[in-house]
Backbone as a ProteinNet text record, in pm:
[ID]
protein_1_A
[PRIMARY]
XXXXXXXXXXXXXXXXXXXXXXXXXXXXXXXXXXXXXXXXXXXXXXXXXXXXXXXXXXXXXXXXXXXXXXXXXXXXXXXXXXXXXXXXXXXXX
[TERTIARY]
1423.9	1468.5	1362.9	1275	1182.1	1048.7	1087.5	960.8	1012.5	1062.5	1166.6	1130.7	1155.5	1164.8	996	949.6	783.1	740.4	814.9	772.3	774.7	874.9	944.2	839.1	814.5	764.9	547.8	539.2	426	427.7	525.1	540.8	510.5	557.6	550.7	400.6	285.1	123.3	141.6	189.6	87.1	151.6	293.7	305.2	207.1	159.7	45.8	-80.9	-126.5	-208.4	-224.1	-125.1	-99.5	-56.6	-71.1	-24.6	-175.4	-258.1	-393.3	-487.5	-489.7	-503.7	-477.9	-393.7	-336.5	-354.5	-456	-481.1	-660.6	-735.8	-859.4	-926	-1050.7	-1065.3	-1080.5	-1144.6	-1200.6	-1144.5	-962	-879.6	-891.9	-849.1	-876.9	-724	-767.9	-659.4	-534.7	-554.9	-399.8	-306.6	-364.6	-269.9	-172.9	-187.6	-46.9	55.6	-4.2	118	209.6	122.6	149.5	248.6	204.7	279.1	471.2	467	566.7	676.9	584.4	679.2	735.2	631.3	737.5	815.2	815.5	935.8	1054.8	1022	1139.1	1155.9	1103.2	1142.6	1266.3	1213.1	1266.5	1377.1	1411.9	1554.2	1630.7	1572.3	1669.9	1789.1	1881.1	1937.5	2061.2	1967.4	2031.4	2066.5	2075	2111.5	2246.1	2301.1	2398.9	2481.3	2412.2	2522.8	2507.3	2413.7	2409.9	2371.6	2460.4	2456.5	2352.8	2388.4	2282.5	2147.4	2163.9	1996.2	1943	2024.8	1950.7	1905.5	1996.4	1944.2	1816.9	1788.4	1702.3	1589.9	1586.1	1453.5	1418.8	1529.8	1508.7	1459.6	1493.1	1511	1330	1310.8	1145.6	1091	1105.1	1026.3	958.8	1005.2	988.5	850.8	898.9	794.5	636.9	657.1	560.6	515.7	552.4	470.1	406.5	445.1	396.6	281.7	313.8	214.1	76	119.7	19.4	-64.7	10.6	-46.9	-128.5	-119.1	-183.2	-319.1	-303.3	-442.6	-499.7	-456.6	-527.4	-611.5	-567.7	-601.9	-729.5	-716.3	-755.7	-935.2	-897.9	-1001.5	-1132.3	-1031.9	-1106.2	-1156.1	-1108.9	-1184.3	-1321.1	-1277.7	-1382.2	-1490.2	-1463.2	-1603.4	-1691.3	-1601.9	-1672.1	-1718.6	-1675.2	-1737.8	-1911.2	-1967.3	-2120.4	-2171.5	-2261.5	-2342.8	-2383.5	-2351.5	-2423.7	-2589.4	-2630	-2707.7	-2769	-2689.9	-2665.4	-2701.9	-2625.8	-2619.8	-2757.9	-2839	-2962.6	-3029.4	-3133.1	-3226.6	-3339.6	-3389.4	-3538	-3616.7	-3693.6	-3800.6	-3929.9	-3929.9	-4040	-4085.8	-4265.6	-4359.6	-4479.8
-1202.8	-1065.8	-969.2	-1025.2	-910.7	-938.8	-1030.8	-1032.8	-886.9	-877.6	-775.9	-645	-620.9	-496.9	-457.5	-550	-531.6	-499.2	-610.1	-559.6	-413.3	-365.3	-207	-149.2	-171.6	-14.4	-31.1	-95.4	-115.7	-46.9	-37.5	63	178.5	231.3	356.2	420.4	297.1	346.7	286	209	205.3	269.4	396.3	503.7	584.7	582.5	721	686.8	550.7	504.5	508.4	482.8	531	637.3	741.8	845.9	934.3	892.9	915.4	866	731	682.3	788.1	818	895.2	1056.4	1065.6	1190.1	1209.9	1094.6	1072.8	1059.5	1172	1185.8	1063.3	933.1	845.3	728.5	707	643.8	572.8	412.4	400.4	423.3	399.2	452.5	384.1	274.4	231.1	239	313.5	305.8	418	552.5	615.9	512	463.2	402.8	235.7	226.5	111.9	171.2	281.3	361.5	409.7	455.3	497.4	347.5	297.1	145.2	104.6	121.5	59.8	157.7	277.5	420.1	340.9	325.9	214.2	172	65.2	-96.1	-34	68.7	105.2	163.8	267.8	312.7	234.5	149.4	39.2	35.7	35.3	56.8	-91.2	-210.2	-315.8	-317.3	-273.3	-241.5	-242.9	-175.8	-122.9	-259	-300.7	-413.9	-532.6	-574.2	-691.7	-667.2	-671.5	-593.1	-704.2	-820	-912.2	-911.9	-872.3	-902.2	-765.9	-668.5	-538.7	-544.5	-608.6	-597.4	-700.3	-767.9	-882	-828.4	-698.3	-647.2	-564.4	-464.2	-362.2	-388.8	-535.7	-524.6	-634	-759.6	-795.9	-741.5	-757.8	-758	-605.9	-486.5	-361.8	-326.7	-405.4	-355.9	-457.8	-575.9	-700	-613.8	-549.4	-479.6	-361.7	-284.7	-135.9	-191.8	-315.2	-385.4	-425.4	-449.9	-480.7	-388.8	-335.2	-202.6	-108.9	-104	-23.7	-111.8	-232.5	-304.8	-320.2	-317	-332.2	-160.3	-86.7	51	85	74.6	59.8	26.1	-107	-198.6	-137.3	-109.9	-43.2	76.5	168.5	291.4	246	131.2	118.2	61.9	-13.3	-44.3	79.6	200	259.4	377.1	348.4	464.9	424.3	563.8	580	529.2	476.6	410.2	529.5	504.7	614.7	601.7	704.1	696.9	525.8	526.2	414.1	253.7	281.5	169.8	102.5	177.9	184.9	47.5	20.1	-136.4	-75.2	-114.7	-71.3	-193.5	-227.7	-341.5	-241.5	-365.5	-316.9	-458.3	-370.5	-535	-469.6
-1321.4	-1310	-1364.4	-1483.7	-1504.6	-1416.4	-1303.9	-1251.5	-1108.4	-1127.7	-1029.7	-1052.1	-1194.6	-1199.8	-1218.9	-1289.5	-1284.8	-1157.7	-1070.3	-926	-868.4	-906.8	-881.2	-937.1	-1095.9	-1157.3	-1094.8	-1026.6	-1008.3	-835.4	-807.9	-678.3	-656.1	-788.5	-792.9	-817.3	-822.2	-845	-709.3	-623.1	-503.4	-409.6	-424.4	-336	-371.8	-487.1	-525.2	-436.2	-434.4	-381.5	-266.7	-194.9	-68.9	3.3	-70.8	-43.8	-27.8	-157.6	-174.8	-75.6	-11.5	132.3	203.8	242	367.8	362	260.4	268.5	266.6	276.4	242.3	352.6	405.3	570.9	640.3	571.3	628.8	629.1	635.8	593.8	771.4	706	855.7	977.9	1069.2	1224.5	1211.3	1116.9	1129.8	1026.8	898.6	829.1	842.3	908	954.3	1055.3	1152.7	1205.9	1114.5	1016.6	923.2	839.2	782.6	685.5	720.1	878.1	922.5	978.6	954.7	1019.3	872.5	785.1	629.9	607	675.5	609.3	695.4	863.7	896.8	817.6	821.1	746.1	644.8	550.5	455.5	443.3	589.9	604.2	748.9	715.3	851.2	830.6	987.4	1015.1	951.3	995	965.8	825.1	705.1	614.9	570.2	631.5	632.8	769.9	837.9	900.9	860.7	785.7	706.5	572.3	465.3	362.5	251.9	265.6	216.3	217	363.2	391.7	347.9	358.5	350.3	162	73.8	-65.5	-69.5	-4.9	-23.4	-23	113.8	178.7	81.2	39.1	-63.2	-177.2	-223.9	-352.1	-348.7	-257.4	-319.7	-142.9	-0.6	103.9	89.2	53.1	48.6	-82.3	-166.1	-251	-266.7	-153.9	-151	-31.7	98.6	134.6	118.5	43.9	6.3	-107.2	-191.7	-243.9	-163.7	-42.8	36.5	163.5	156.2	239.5	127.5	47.4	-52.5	-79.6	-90.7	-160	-25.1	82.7	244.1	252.7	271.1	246.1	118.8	67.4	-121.3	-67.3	-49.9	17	121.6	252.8	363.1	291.5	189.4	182.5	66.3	-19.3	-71.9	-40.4	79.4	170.4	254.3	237.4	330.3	240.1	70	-6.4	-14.3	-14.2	-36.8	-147.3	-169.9	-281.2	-397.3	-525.6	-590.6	-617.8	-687.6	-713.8	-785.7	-903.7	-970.5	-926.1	-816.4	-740.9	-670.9	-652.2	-602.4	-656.5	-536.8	-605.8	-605.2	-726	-774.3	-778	-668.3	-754.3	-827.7	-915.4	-1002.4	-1041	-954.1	-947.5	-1089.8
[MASK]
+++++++++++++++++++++++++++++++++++++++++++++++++++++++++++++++++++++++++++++++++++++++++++++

């Protein structure tokens, strides 16, 4: 059970995260239509006609993907951030 709720309060950094994604010019093409399919997922309909399954989704499938859509996202933008200065290779002969 506290692996549960750990699960939960760790959601609430990767809506920020993903929210921060989805506002970053160079976010890639699929995470709006990724994003709007977990807002489905999330207010599905089946919920409410299978009341089991709907706590199951809510309670670990919902937050194992917003877990994962966030570190998929996360990822792609950090491959495509610019090198700093820092980063630079210097040989020195």
């Amino acid at each position: 059970m506290r692996r549960l709720f750990r699960l939960w309060r760790l959601s609430a950094r990767d809506l920020h995260v993903l929210w921060t994604a989805l506002r970053h010019p160079d976010r890639p093409v699929w995470l709006i239509p990724a994003t709007l399919a977990l807002a489905f997922f999330a207010a599905d309909p089946l919920n409410l006609a299978i009341p089991a399954l709907g706590i199951v989704d809510d309670l670990v499938l919902l937050p194992l993907l917003l877990r994962a859509l966030a570190a998929l996202a996360t990822a792609r933008l950090e491959d495509k951030a610019p090198r700093s200065r820092d980063d630079r290779v210097v040989s020195v002969q």
